[in-house]
C-alpha positions in Angstrom: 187.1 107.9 103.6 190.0 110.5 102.5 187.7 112.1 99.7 184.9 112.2 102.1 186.5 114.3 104.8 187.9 116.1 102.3 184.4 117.1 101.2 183.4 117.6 104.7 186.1 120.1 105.1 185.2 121.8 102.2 181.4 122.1 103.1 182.5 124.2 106.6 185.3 126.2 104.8 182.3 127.8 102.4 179.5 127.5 105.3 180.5 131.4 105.8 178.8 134.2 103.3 179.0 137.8 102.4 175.1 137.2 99.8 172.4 137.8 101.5 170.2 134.6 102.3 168.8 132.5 100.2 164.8 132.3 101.1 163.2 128.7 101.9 159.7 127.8 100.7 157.2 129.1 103.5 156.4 125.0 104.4 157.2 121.8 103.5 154.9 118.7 104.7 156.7 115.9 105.6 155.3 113.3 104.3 155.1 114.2 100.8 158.4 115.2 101.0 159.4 111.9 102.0 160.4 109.1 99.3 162.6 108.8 96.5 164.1 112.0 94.8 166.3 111.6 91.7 169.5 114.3 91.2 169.3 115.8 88.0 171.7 118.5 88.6 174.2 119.4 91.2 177.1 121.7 91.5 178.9 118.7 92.8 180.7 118.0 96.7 184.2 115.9 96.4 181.9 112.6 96.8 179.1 113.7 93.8 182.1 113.5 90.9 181.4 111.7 87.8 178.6 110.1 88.9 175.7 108.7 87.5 172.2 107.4 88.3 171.8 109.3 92.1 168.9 109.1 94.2 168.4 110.8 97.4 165.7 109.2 99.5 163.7 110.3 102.4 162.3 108.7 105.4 160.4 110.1 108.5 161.8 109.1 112.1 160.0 108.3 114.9 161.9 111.3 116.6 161.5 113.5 113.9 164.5 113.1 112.2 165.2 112.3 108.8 166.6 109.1 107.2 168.3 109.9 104.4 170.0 107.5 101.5 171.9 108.7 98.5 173.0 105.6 96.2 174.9 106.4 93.1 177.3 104.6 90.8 180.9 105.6 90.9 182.4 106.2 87.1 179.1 104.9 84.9 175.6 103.4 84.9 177.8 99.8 85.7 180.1 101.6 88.1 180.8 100.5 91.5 177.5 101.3 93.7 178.1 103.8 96.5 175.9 104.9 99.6 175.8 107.1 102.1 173.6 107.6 104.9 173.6 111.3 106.9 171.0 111.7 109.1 168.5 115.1 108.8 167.9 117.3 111.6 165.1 119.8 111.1 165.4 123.5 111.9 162.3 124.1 114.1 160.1 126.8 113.4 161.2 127.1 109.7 158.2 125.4 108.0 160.2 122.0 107.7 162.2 123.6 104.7 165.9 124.3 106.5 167.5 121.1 107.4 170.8 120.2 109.2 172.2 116.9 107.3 174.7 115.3 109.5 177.5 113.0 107.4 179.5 113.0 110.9 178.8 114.0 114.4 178.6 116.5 115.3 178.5 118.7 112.2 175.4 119.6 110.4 175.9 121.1 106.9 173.2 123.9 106.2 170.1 122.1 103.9 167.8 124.6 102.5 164.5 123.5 100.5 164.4 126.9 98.2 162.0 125.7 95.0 159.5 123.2 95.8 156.4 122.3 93.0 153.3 122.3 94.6 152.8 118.8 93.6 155.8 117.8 95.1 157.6 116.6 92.0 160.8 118.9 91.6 163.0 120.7 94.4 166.0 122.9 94.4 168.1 122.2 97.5 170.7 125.2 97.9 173.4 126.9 100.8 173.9 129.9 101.6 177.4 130.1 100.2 176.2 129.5 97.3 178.9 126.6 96.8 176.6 123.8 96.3 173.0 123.4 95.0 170.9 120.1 94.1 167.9 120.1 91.5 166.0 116.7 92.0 162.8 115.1 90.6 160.8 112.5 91.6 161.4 110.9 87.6 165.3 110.4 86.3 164.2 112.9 83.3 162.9 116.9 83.3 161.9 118.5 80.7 164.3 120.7 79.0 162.1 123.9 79.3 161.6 123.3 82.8 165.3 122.1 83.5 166.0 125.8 81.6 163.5 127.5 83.8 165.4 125.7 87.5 168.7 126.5 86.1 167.4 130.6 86.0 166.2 130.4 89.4 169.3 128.9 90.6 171.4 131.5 88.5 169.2 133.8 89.9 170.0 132.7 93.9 173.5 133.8 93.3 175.3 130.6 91.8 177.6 130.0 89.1 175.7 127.7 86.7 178.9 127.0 85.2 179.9 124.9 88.0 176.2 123.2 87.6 176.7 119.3 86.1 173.9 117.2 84.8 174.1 113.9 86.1 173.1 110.9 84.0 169.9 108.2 84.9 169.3 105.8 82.6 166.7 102.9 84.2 165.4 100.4 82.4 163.1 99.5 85.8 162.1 101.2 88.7 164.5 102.0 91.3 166.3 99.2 92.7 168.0 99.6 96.0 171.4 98.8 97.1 171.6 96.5 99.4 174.0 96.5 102.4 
């Protein structure tokens, strides 16, 4: 719990930015956006280090609110399984593509959908302060030419790729959940 409000801490300390805004996809429909996404790369939060096999899944509320679940494994593809459950807030009127994600009431950390396929398949997830950015796929692999062509538009936003870290999948199955 240390490490995690540590990262929380962290995540408000760089919320403030002298760069100009990064700009969100125009819209993002819900439901397609909803469901499994696998991290490929991440400039990572106190709670994202040396870890391996990460998904960050999606589900629609009732309310309007999103579920969210990120499982990874601690230390290796047999490390111990961790997960976390912030909750999604939607900013209205910005096409469904800025998001408040809520790890602990009542702080929001800023969630902007910036690079979005049109066939849903590959996002870039970014902050304005530039201090953390996710690339995700709906598969555990990406191409190398169009991993090189995400890392360029994220360079491009304002971010130190040097910081960026490819996170390992490796599944021999389709996604298994963890389980409470």
């Amino acid at each position: 719990m240390k490490n995690f409000s540590l990262a929380l801490v962290a995540l408000i300390m760089n919320a403030c930015s002298t760069l100009p805004p990064i700009k969100t996809v125009n819209n993002v429909d819900l439901d397609r956006f909803m469901g499994d996404w696998y991290v490929i790369a991440c400039i990572p939060t106190l709670i994202e280090k040396d870890i391996y096999n990460a998904i960050e899944s999606y589900q629609l509320n009732e309310d309007g609110t999103i579920k969210t679940t990120f499982t990874l494994r601690k230390g290796g593809f047999d490390g111990t399984s961790k997960k976390y459950q912030p909750k999604g807030f939607i900013v209205p009127n910005s096409g469904n593509a800025l998001w408040g994600m809520q790890f602990i009431w009542p702080i929001k950390a800023e969630y902007r959908i910036v690079e979005l396929d049109e066939d849903y398949q590959n996002t870039v997830i970014a902050r304005n302060a530039r201090d953390y950015v996710w690339l995700m796929s709906r598969q555990p692999t990406m191409p190398e030419s169009d991993y090189q062509n995400y890392i360029n538009k994220i360079k491009a936003m304002g971010y130190d790729i040097s910081k960026l870290v490819k996170i390992p999948q490796q599944w021999d199955a389709p996604i298994k959940k963890v389980v409470e």
